[in-house]
N, C-alpha and C positions, 0 to 999 in steps of 0.2 A: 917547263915552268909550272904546270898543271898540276902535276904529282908530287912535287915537294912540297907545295902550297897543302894537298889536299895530305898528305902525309903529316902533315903538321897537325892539321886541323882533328884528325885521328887521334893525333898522340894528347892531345891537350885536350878532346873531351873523355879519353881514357885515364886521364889524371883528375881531370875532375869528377868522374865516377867513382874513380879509386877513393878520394877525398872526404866525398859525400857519404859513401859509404861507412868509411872507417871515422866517420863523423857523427853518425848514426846508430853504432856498432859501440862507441863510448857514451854515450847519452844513454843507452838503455843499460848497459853496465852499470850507471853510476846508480840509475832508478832500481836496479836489482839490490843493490844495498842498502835501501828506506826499505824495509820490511814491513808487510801491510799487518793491519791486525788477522788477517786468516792466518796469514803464516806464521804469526808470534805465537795465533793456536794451537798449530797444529805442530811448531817446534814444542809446544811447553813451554814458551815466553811466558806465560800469568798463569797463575790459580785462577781456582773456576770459581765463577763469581766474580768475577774481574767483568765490569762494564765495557765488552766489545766496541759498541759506542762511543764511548769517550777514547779508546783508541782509535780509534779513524779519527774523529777529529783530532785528536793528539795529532797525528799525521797531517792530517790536513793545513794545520797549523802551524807543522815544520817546514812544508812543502812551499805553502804560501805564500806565508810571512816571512818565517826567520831568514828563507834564502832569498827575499829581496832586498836585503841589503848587505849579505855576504854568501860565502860561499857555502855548500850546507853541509855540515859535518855529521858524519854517519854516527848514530848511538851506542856504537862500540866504540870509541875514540875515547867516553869519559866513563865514568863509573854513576851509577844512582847514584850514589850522595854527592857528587861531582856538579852531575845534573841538576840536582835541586837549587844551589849555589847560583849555576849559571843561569836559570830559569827565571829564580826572584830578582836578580838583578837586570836580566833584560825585558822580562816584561810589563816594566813599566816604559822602557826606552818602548816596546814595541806598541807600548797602550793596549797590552791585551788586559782580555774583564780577567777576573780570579777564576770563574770557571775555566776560560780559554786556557789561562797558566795551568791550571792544575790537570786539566786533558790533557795539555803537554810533556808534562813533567811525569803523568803517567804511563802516554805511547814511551819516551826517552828510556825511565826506569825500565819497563820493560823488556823496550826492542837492546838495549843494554845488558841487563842479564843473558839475554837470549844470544849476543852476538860474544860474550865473553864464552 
């Protein structure tokens, strides 16, 4: 009776490692495609002279914000002028200031050319 019991108990927290893992293993995949401002640099995402700052928080304000109340859609999905469109009209839904939007709207532009 011992060993099937303990057999089980085996198998079910080898499925739950299996799970855990490959749970884990999709969460940093989805984080590899939000492209940080170094790498937007280092692909050639922006002209120089481009406020690195204001990309990070562009980022930061994608990451925060827009995905608390949906899903977060990667910046190759839409085009910059695409972006600019959906930008102005949610961020008033999101109560971001004008700077906030416009840090947004420039990581998006960006990391968007960068990811076409």
């Amino acid at each position: 009776m011992r060993k099937p019991l303990l057999r089980m108990t085996m198998i079910l927290a080898l499925l739950a490692a299996t799970g855990v893992a490959g749970g884990l293993s999709g969460c940093a995949a989805g984080k590899a495609s939000i492209p940080t401002a170094d790498a937007l640099g280092a692909a050639g995402g922006f002209s120089e002279g481009t406020d690195t700052a204001a990309l990070r928080r562009g980022r930061d304000i994608l990451v925060t914000e827009c995905a608390t109340c949906h899903r977060l859609f990667l910046p190759a999905e839409y085009s910059p002028e695409q972006w600019g469109g959906i930008v102005k009209r949610m961020a008033t839904r999101a109560s971001l200031s004008g700077e906030q939007a416009a840090d947004l709207l420039l990581y998006l532009s960006a990391a968007s050319r960068a990811g076409k």
